[in-house]
Structures are given as C-alpha cells and as structure tokens.
C-alpha positions in Angstrom: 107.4 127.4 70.2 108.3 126.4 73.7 105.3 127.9 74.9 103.3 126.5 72.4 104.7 122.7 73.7 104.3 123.3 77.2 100.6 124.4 76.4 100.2 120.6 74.4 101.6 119.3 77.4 99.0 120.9 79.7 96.1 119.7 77.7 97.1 116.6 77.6 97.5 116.0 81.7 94.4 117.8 81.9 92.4 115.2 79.9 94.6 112.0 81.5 93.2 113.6 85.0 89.8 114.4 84.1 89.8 110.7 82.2 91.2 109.1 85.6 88.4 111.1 87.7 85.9 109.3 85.3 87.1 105.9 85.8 87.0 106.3 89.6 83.4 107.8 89.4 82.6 105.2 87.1 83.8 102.3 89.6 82.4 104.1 92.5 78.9 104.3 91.3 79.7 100.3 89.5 80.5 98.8 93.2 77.3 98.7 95.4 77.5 100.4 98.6 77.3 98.4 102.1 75.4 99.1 105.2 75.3 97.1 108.4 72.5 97.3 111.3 69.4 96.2 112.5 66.0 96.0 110.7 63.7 97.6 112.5 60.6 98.2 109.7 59.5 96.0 106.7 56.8 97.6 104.2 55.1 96.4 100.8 58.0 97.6 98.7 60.9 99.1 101.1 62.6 97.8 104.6 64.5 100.5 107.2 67.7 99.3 108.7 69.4 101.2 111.9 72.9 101.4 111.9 74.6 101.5 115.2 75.4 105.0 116.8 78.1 106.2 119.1 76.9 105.3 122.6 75.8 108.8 124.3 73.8 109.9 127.3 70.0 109.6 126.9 69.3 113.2 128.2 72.0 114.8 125.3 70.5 112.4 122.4 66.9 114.1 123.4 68.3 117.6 123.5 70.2 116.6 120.3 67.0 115.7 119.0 64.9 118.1 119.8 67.2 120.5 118.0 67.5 118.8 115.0 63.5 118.9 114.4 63.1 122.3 115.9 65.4 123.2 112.9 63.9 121.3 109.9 60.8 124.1 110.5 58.0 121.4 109.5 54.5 122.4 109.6 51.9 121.2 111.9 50.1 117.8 110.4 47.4 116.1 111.8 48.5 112.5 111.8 52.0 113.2 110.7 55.0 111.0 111.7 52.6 108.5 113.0 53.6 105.1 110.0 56.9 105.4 111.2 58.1 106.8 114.5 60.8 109.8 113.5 59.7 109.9 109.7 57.5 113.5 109.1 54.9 112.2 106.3 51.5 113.6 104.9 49.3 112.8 107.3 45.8 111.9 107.2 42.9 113.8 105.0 40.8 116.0 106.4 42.9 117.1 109.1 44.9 120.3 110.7 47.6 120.9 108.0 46.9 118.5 105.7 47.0 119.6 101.8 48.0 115.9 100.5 51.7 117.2 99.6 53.6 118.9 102.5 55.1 116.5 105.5 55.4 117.2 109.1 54.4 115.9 112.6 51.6 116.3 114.5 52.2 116.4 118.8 52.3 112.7 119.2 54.2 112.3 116.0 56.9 114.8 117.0 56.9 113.8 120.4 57.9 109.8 119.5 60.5 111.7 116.6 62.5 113.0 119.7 62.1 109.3 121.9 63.4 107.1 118.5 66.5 109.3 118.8 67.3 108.4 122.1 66.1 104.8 122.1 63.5 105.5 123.9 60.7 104.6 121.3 61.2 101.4 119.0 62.9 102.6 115.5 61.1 102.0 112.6 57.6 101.4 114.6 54.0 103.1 113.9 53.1 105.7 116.6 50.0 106.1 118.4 47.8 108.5 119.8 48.8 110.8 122.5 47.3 108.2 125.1 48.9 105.1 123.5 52.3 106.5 123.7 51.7 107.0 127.2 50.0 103.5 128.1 53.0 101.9 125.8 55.9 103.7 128.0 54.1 103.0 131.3 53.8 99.0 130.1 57.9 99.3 130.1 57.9 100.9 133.0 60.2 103.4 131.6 57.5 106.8 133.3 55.7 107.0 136.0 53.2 109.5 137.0 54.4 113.2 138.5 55.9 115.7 137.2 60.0 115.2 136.9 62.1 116.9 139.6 66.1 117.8 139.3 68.3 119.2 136.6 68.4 116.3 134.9 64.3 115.3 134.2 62.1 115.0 131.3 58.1 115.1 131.8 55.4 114.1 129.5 52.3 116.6 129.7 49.0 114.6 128.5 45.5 115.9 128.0 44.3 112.4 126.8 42.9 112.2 123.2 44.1 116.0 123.0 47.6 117.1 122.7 51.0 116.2 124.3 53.9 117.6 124.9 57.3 117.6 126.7 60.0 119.3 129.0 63.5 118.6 128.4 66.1 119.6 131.8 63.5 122.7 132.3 62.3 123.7 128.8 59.3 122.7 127.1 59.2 121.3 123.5 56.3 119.8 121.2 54.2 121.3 118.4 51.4 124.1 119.1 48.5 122.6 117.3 45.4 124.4 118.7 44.5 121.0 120.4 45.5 123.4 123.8 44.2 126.9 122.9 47.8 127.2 120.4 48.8 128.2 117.1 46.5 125.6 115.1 49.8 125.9 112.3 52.7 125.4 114.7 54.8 122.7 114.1 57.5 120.9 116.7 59.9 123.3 118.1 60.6 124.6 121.6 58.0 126.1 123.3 59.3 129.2 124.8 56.3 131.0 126.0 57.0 128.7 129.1 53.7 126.5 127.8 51.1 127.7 129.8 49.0 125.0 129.6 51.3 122.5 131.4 49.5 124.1 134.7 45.8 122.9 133.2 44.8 120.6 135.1 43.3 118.4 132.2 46.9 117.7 131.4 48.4 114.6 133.2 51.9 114.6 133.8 54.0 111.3 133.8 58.4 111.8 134.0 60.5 109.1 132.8 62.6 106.7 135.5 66.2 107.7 136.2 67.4 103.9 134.8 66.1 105.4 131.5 67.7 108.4 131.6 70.8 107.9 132.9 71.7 104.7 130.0 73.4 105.6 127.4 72.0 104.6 123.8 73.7 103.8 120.4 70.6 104.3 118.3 71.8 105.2 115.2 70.5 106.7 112.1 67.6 105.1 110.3 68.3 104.3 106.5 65.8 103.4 104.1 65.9 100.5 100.9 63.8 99.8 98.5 63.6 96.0 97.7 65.6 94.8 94.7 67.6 91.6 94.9 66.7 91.6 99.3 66.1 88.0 100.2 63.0 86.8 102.8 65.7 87.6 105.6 64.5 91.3 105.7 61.2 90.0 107.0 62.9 89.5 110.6 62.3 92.9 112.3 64.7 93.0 114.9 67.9 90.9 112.7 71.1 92.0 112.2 71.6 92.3 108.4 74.4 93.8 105.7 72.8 95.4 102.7 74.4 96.0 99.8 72.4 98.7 97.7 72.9 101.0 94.8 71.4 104.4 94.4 69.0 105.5 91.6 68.9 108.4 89.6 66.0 109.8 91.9 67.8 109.6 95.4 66.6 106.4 96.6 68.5 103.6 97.7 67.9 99.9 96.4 69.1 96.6 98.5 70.8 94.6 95.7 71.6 91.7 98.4 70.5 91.3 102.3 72.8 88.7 104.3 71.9 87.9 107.9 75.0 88.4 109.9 73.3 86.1 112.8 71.7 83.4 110.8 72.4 80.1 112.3 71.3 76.5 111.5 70.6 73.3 113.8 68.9 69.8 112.9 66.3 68.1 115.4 62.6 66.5 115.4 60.2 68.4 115.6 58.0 68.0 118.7 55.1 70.3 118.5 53.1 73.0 116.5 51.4 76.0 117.0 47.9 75.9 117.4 47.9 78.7 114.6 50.7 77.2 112.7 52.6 80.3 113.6 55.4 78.3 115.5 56.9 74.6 115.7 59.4 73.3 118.2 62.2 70.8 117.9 64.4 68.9 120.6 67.6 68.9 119.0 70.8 66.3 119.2 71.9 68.1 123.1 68.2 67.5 123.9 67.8 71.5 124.0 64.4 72.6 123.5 64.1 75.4 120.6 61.1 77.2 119.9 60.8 78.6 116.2 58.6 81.9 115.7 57.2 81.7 111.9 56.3 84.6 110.0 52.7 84.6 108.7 52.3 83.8 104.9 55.5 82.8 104.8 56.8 79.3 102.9 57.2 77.6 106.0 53.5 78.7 107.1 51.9 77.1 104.2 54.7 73.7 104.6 53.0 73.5 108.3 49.2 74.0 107.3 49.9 71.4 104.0 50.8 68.9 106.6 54.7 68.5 105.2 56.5 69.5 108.3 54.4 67.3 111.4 55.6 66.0 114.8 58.5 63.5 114.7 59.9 64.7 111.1 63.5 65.5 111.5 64.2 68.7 110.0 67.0 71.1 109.3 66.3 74.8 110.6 68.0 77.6 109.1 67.3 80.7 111.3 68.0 84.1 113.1 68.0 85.1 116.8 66.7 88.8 117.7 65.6 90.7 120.6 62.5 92.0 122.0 63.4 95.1 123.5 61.9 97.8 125.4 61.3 101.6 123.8 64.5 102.2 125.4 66.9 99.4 124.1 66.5 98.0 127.1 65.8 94.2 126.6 62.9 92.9 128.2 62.0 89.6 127.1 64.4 86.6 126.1 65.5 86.4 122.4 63.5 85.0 120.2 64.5 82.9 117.2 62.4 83.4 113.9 62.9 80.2 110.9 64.2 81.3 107.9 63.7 77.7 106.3 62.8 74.4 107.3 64.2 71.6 105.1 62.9 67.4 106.0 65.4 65.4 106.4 64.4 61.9 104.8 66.3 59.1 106.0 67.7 57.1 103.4 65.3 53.4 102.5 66.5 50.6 104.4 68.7 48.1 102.3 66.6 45.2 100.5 67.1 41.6 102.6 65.9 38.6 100.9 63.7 36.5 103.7 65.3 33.1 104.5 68.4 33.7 103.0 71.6 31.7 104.2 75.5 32.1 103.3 77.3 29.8 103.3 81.5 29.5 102.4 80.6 28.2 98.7 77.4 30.1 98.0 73.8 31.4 99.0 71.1 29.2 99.2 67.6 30.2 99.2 65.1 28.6 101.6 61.6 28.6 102.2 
C-alpha cells in the first residue's frame, strides 16, 4: 500500500513539473524576442540588422572566416553570394552550378563572404564583380597594388572579369571555378595545391594596408527579419535600431516592433531644398545649419514635391544620425542625418483688433 502511495505521489510531481515546463515554454514563445544593432540591408519584404561583435584582430576574424565557409562545403555558383555580401544564394540562370535550388558562392561572392566578417566589406551590401571589388577597396584606400610581404599579409589575386582569389598569412583561399584552368565544381575553401595560378601573369595582385589589418573589428553576426509590425525607421541603412520579433513555425524571424535607439528631434525653418527633392535644410534656434538626407518615395518626398514643406516654413524634424563608413568600419565621411518625419509648425492667427478702438476708464468707444 505504501508503495502504491508513493507511486501516486510520483505521478502527481511528474505532471506539476511537466505542467510548470509548459507554462514557461508557453511564456517564452508569448514574449517577443529582442535584438539590438545596426541595419545594414532593407529589401521588399525583409531588413538585416548586425549586432555588435567582440572587438578582435582583423587578420584572426579573416582566418576565422575563412574557416567557417571552408566548412559549410557549398558548391561552386556562378553569381552566388553576390545580393548580399556573406549570404550563399542561387545564383544567376544559366551559369556554372546553377540548378535553381542549391546555394553557394561564386569567387567574388566568397571572397566579399570572408571581407564582411572582418569589416572589411559593408554588411548587408550587394557584391560586385571580381574587378568592382577591387576598384571599391582601392577607392577606400584600404589595398594597394603588390603582392603582400610579412607574416602578417593578405593579397588579392585578380585576373579582371575572370576569377579572384586570396592569401591569408601565406595560404591561399577562394573557390576553384574553372575561370583559371580549376575544378569548374569547386566551391570556397583553402586552396592547398599552393594555387598555381597566382604566378600567371594575367592575375594582378593588390595587398591590403597595414592600418586595415592591424584594427580590430566588432562586426557581428548578421540577422535577418521579415517585416511585420517594423515601422519606416528600418528604411535608414546605417541606424541603430532594437527589434523585437517572434519566430514562425518555419524558422523565420518577424520584427513585431523596430525603435531607433538614435532618433532625435529639433525645430527650425527651413532654408533650402534639394534640387531633386531628396534633401531640405533648416537653420535651427542656435543658428546651426542641419542638412536632412530624404529617402526616395518616402512621405516626406511627396510633402516636398506637393509644395507643403517650402523655404521659410518652420517645421519639427524627427530624425536619425548614421555613418558612412568605409568596407572596413572605418569612417570616412561625416555623419549623415536622414528625416524620419517632418511636421509644419503653424503659428497660431493673430488676435482680432477692432480699428479705431479707444478705452477709456468707463467704457470703449468706437471711432471712425
């Protein structure tokens, strides 16, 4: 009989446990989820935010990297990785690899996967070719031409419009693609037959600067939403943003609510427009000129096209300040501040006066 109590007893902590583990699931999956970064890609129906990484050397985040796709084993895809840098994806038809379903990178593609993780390529941003990841990098002065010398080097090997690849500290890495007499299904991974044709002299070698590779970056992990309750604020590559999200049966991830965590607000008259309507500037109450970038098609695009924002209107701007950097993090041109919303403020009518209108201690006369 004891036995048989004791046995009761078990079933019944059993199901208050398993009922407890329920209610903690079911407010787990009932709260929405937070992330905190910087948008760094806005698409028709989804938006990529990078959260902040721990701050390590350039050279270990491209080692780091190049190990991480060497081991995914992807296939070689013409046009692969190239809509956003880092992200392996179908390519385009009719070339090398492509069958419409499988993902993977193709040289340039791979090549910009390994940058993004050391902040040396823009998160979130479309690749080009071989030769307009070169031109891009020189533009930031962040390579020059030569091959790299030292322990601590990494070269770029172009044959323009061809193939590219790269050397890491003394060993070679990129995909095999055919483009240079390789495996025409050989996707990223280190090239260990010491990558003959790095001697060819069709291939043009560029190394990156030492200020680029001895930084540090904190580029952090790209995550993906799709758009549910996100606000216009996500349209503001470059903001600092908290997104609360929820995730779907399938895996995905949906933004229930996107706050700017640098949105600010100042009140001035406006004192010019852009010629395209694409910017407005105000002199606010310190007399400090502010220039407002606007976002294409936006609401504030059609209010200054429609005429009902114009010069002298004093308005309220509600905006966010971001930075243009450099591939490499490093920031290269002064921060720019993109409007979020524009409200005019109209001064309230003038009280009514009656012309010819005296007071005096017993009453108010009228005159003429």
């Amino acid at each position: 009989m004891r036995r048989n109590v004791l046995h009761v007893f078990s079933v019944i902590a059993a199901l208050a446990v398993a009922v407890a583990c329920a209610a903690t699931a079911q407010s787990a999956v009932a709260q929405p989820a937070q992330v905190s970064g910087t948008v760094t890609a806005v698409g028709a129906d989804q938006f990529t935010v990078q959260m902040p990484g721990k701050a390590v050397g350039v050279l270990n985040a491209l080692t780091t990297a190049a190990n991480r796709v060497t081991a995914q084993d992807l296939p070689y895809v013409w046009g692969g990785g190239h809509g956003q840098a880092g992200v392996p994806s179908k390519g385009e038809p009719g070339g090398p690899g492509y069958n419409g379903k499988r993902i993977g990178y193709d040289c340039s593609g791979a090549v910009a996967a390994v940058l993004v993780a050391a902040g040396l390529w823009p998160s979130g941003s479309a690749v080009p070719n071989d030769a307009g990841v070169i031109q891009d990098l020189l533009a930031h002065k962040l390579i020059a031409k030569g091959a790299g010398t030292g322990p601590a080097e990494v070269t770029l090997y172009d044959h323009p419009g061809v193939h590219i690849f790269m050397n890491i500290d003394g060993r070679f890495w990129g995909t095999s693609d055919g483009g240079a007499g390789g495996d025409s299904n050989g996707g990223p991974g280190w090239l260990d037959d010491g990558a003959w044709d790095a001697t060819q002299p069709a291939f043009r070698k560029y190394h990156f600067l030492p200020g680029a590779l001895n930084a540090t970056t904190t580029a952090g992990d790209d995550v993906t939403f799709g758009f549910g309750g996100a606000s216009a604020l996500t349209s503001a590559v470059g903001t600092q943003v908290s997104v609360s999200y929820s995730t779907s049966g399938y895996g995905t991830m949906v933004a229930s609510a996107v706050t700017s965590t640098s949105q600010q607000s100042v009140v001035g008259a406006v004192t010019a427009i852009g010629a395209s309507d694409n910017s407005f500037t105000i002199q606010a109450a310190d007399d400090q000129m502010i220039t407002y970038a606007v976002t294409p098609n936006s609401t504030i695009a059609q209010q200054l096209t429609a005429g009902k924002i114009a010069v002298t209107a004093v308005v309220t701007v509600s905006y966010v300040t971001k930075l243009s950097t450099a591939p490499s993090g490093i920031t290269v041109t002064t921060p720019t501040s993109t409007a979020l919303a524009v409200t005019v403020d109209v001064p309230p009518p003038p009280s009514p006066t009656l012309v010819g209108t005296t007071t005096t201690g017993v009453g108010t006369t009228t005159t003429g």
